[in-house]
mmCIF file of the N, C-alpha and C atoms, coordinates in Angstrom:
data_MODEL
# 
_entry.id   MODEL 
# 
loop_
_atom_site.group_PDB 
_atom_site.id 
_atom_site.type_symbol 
_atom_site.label_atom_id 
_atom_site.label_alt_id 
_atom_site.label_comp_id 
_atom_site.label_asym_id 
_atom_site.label_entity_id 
_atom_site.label_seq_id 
_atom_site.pdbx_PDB_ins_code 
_atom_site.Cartn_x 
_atom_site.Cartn_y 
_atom_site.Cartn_z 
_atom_site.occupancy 
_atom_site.B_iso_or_equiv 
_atom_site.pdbx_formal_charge 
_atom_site.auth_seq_id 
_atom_site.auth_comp_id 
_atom_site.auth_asym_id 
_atom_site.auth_atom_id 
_atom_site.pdbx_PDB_model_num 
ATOM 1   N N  . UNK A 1 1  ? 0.832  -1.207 0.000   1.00 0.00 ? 1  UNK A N  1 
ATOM 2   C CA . UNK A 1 1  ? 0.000  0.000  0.000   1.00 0.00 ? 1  UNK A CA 1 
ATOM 3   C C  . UNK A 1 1  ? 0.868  1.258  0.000   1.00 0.00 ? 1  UNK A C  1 
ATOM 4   N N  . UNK A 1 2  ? 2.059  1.280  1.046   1.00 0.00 ? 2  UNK A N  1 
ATOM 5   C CA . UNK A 1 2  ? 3.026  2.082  0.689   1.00 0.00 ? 2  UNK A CA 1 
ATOM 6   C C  . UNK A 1 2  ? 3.320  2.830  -0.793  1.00 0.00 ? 2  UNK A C  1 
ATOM 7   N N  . UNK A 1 3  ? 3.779  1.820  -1.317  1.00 0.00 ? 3  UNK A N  1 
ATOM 8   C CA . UNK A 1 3  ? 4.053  2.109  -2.612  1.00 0.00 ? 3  UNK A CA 1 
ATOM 9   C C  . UNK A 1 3  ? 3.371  2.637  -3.480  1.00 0.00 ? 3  UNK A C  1 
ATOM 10  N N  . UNK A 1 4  ? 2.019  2.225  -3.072  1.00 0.00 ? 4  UNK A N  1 
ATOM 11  C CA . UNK A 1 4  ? 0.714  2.776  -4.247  1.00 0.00 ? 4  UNK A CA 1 
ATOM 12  C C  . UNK A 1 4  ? 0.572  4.154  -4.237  1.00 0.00 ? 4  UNK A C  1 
ATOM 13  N N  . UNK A 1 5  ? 0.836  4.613  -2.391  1.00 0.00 ? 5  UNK A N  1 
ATOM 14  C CA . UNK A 1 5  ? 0.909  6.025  -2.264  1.00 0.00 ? 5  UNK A CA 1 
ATOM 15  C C  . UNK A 1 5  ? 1.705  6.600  -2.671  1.00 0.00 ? 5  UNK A C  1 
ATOM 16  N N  . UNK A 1 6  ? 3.047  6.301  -3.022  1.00 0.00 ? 6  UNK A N  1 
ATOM 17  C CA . UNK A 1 6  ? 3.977  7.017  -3.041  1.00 0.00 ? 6  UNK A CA 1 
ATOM 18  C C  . UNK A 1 6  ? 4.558  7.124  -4.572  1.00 0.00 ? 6  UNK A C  1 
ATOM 19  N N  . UNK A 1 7  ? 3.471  6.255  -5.408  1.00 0.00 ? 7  UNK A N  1 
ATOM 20  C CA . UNK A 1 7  ? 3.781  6.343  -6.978  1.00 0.00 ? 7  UNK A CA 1 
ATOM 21  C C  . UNK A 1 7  ? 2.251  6.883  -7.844  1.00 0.00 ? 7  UNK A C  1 
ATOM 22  N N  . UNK A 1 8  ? 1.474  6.705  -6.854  1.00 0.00 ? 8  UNK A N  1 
ATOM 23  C CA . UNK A 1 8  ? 0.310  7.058  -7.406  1.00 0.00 ? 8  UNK A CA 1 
ATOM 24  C C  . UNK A 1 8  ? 0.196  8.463  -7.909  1.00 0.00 ? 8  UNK A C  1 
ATOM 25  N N  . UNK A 1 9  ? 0.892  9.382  -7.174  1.00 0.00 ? 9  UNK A N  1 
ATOM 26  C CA . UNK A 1 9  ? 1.338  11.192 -7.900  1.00 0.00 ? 9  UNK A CA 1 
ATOM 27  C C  . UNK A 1 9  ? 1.840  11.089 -9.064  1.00 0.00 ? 9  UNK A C  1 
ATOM 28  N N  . UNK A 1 10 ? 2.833  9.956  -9.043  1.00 0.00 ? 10 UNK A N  1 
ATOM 29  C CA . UNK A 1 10 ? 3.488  10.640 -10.273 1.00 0.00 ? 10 UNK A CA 1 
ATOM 30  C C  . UNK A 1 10 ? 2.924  9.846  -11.808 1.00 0.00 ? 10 UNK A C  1 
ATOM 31  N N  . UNK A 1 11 ? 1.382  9.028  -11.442 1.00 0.00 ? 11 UNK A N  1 
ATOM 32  C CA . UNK A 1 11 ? 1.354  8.714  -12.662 1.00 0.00 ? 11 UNK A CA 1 
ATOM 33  C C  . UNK A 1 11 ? 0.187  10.395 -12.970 1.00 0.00 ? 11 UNK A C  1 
ATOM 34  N N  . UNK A 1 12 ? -0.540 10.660 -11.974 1.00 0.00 ? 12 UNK A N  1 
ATOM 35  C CA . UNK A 1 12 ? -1.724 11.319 -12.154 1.00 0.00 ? 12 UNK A CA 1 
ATOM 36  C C  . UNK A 1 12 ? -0.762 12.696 -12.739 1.00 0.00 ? 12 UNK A C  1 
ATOM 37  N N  . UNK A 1 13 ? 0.393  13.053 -12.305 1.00 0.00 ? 13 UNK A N  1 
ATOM 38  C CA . UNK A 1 13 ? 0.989  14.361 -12.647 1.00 0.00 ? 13 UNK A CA 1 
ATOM 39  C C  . UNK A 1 13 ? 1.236  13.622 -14.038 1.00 0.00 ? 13 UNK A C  1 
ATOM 40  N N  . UNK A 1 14 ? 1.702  12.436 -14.580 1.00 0.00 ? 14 UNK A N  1 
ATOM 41  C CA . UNK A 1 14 ? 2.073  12.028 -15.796 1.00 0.00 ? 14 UNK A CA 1 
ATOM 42  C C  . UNK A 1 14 ? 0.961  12.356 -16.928 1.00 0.00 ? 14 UNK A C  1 
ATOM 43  N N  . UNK A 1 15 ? -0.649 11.900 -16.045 1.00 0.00 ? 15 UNK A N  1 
ATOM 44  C CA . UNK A 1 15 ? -1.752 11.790 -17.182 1.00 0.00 ? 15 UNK A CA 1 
ATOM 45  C C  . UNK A 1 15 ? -2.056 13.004 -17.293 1.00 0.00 ? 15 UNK A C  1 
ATOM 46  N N  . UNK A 1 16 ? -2.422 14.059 -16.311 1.00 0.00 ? 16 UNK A N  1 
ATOM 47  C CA . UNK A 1 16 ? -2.856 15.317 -16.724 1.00 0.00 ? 16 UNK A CA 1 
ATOM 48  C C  . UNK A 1 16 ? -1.588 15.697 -17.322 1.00 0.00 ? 16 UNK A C  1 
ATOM 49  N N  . UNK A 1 17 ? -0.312 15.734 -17.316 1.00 0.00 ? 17 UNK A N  1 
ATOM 50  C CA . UNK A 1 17 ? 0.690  16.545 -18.158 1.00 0.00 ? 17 UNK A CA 1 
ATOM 51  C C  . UNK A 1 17 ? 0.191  16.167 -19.906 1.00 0.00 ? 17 UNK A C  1 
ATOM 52  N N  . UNK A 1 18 ? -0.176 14.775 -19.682 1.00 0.00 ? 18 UNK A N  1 
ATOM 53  C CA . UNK A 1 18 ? -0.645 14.273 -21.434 1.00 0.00 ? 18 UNK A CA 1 
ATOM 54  C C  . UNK A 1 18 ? -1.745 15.072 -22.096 1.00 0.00 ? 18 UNK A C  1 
ATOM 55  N N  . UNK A 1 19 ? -2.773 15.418 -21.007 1.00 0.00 ? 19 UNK A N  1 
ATOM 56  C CA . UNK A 1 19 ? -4.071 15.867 -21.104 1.00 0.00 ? 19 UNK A CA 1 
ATOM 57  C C  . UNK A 1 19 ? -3.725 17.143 -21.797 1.00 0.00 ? 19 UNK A C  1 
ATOM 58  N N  . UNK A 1 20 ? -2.909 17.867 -20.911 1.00 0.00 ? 20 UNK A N  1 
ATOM 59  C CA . UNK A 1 20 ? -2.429 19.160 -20.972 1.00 0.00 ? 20 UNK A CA 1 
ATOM 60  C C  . UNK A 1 20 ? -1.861 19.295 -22.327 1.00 0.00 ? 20 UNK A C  1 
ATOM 61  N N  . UNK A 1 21 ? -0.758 18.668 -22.464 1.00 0.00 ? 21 UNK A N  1 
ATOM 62  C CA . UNK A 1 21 ? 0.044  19.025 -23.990 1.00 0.00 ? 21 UNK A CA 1 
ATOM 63  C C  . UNK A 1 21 ? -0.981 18.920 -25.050 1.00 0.00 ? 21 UNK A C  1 
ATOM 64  N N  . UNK A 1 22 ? -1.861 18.010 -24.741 1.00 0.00 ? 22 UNK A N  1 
ATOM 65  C CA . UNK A 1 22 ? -3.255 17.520 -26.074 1.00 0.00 ? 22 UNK A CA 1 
ATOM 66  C C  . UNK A 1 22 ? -4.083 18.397 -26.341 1.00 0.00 ? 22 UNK A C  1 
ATOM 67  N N  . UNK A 1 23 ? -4.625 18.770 -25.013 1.00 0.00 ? 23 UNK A N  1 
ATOM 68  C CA . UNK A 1 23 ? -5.139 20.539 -25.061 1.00 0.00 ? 23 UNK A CA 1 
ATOM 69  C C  . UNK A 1 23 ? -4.678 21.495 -25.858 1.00 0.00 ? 23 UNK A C  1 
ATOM 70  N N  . UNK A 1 24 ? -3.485 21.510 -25.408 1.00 0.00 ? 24 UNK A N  1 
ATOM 71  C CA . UNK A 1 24 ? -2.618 23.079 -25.947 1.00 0.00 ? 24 UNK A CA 1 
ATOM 72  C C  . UNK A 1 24 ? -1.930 22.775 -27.389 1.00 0.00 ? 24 UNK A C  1 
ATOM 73  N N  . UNK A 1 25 ? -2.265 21.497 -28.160 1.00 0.00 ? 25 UNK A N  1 
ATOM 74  C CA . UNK A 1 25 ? -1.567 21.474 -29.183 1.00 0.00 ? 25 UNK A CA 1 
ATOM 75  C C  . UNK A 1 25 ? -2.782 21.994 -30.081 1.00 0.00 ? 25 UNK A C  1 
ATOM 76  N N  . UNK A 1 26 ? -4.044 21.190 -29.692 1.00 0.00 ? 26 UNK A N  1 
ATOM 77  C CA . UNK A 1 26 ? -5.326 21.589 -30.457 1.00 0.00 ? 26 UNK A CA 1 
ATOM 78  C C  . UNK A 1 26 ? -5.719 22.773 -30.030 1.00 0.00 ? 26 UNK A C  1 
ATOM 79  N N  . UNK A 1 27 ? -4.996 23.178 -29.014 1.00 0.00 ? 27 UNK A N  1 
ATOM 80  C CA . UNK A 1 27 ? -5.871 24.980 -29.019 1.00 0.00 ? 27 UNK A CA 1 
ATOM 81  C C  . UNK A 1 27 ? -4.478 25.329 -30.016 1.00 0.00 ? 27 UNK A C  1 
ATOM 82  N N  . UNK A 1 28 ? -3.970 25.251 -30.015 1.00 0.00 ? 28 UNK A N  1 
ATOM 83  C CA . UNK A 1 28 ? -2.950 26.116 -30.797 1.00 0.00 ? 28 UNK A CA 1 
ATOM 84  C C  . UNK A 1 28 ? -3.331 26.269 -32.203 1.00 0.00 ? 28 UNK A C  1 
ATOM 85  N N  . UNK A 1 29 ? -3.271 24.846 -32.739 1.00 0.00 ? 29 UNK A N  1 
ATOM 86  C CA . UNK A 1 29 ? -3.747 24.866 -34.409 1.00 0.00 ? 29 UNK A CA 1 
ATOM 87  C C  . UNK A 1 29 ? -5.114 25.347 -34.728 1.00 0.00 ? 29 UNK A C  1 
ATOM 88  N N  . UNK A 1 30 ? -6.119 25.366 -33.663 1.00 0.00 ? 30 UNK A N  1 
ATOM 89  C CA . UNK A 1 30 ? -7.203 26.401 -33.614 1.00 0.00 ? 30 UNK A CA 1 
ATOM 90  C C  . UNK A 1 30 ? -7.218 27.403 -33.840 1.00 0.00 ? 30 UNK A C  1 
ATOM 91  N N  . UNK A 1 31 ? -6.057 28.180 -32.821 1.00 0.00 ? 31 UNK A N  1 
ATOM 92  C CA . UNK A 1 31 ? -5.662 29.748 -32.696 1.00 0.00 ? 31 UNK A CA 1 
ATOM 93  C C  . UNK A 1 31 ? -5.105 29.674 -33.950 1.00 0.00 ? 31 UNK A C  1 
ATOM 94  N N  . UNK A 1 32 ? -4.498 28.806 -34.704 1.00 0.00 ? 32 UNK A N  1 
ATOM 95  C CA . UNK A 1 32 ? -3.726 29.313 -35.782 1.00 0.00 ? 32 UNK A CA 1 
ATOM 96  C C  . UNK A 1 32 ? -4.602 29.511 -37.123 1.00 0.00 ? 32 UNK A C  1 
ATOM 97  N N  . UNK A 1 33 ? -5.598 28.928 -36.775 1.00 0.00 ? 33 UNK A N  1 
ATOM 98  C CA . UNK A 1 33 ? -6.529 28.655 -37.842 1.00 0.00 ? 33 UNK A CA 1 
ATOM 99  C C  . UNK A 1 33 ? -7.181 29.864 -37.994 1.00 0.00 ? 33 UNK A C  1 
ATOM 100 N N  . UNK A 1 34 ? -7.560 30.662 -36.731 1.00 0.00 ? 34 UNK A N  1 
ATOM 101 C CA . UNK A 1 34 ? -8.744 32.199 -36.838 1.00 0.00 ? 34 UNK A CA 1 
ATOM 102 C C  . UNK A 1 34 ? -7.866 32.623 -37.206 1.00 0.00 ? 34 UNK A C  1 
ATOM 103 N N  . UNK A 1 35 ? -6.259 33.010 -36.513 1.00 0.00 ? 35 UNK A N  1 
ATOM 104 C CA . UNK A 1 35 ? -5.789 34.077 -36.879 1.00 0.00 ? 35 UNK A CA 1 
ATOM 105 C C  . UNK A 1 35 ? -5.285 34.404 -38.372 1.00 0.00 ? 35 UNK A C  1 
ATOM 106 N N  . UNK A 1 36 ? -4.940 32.928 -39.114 1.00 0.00 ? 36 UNK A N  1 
ATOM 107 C CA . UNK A 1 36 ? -5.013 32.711 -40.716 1.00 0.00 ? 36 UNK A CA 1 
ATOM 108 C C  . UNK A 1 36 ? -5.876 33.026 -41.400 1.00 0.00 ? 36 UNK A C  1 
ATOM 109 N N  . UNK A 1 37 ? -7.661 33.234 -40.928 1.00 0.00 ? 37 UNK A N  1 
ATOM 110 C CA . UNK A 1 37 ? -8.818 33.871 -41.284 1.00 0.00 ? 37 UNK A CA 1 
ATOM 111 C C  . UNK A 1 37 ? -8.749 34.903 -40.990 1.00 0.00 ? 37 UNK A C  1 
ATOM 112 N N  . UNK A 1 38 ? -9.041 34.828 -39.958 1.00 0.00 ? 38 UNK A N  1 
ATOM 113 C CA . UNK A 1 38 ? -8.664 36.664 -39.589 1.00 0.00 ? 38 UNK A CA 1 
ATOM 114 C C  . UNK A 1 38 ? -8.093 37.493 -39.497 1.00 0.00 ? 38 UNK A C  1 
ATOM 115 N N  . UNK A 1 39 ? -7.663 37.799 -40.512 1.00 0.00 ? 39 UNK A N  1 
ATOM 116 C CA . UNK A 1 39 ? -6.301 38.749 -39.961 1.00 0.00 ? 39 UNK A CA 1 
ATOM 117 C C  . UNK A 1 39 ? -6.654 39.807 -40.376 1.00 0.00 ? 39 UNK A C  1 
ATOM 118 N N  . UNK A 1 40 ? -7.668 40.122 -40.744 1.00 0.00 ? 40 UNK A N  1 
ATOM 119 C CA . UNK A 1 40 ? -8.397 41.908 -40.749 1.00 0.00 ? 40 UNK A CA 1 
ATOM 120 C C  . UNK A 1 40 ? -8.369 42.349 -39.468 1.00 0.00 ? 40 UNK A C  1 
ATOM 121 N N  . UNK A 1 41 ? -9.525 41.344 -38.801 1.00 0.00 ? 41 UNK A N  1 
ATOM 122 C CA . UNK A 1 41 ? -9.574 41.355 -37.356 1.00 0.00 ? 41 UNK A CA 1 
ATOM 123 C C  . UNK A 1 41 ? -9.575 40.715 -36.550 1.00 0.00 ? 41 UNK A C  1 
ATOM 124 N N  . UNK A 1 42 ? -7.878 40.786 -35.937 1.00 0.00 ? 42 UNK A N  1 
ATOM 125 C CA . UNK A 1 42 ? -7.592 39.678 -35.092 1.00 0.00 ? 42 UNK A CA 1 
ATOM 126 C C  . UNK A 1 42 ? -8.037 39.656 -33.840 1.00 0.00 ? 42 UNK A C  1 
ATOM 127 N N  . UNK A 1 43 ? -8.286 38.783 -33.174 1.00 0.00 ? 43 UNK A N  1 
ATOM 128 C CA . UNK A 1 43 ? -9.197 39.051 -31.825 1.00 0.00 ? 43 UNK A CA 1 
ATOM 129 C C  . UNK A 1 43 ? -7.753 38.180 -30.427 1.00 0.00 ? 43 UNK A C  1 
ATOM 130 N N  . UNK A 1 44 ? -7.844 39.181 -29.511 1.00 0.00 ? 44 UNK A N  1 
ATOM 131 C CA . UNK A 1 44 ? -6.762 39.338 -28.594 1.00 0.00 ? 44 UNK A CA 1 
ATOM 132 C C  . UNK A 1 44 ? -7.183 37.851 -27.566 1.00 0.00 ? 44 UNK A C  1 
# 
């Protein structure tokens, strides 16, 4: 049980870090996508 505690952080910091990069790759090519449309008016 020890162990479960003491490794169990570092998978959950492992999965949300995955979550995270997956997020921010698809917001990115999103953002890249309006601002390639929009570029009259780019929105901040």
């Amino acid at each position: 049980m020890l162990d479960f505690f003491e490794e169990y952080p570092l998978y959950l910091l492992a999965g949300i870090g995955e979550l995270f990069a997956l997020a921010w790759t698809i917001g990115l090519l999103v953002w890249a996508r309006r601002v390639r449309r929009a570029t009259n008016s780019p929105e901040g």
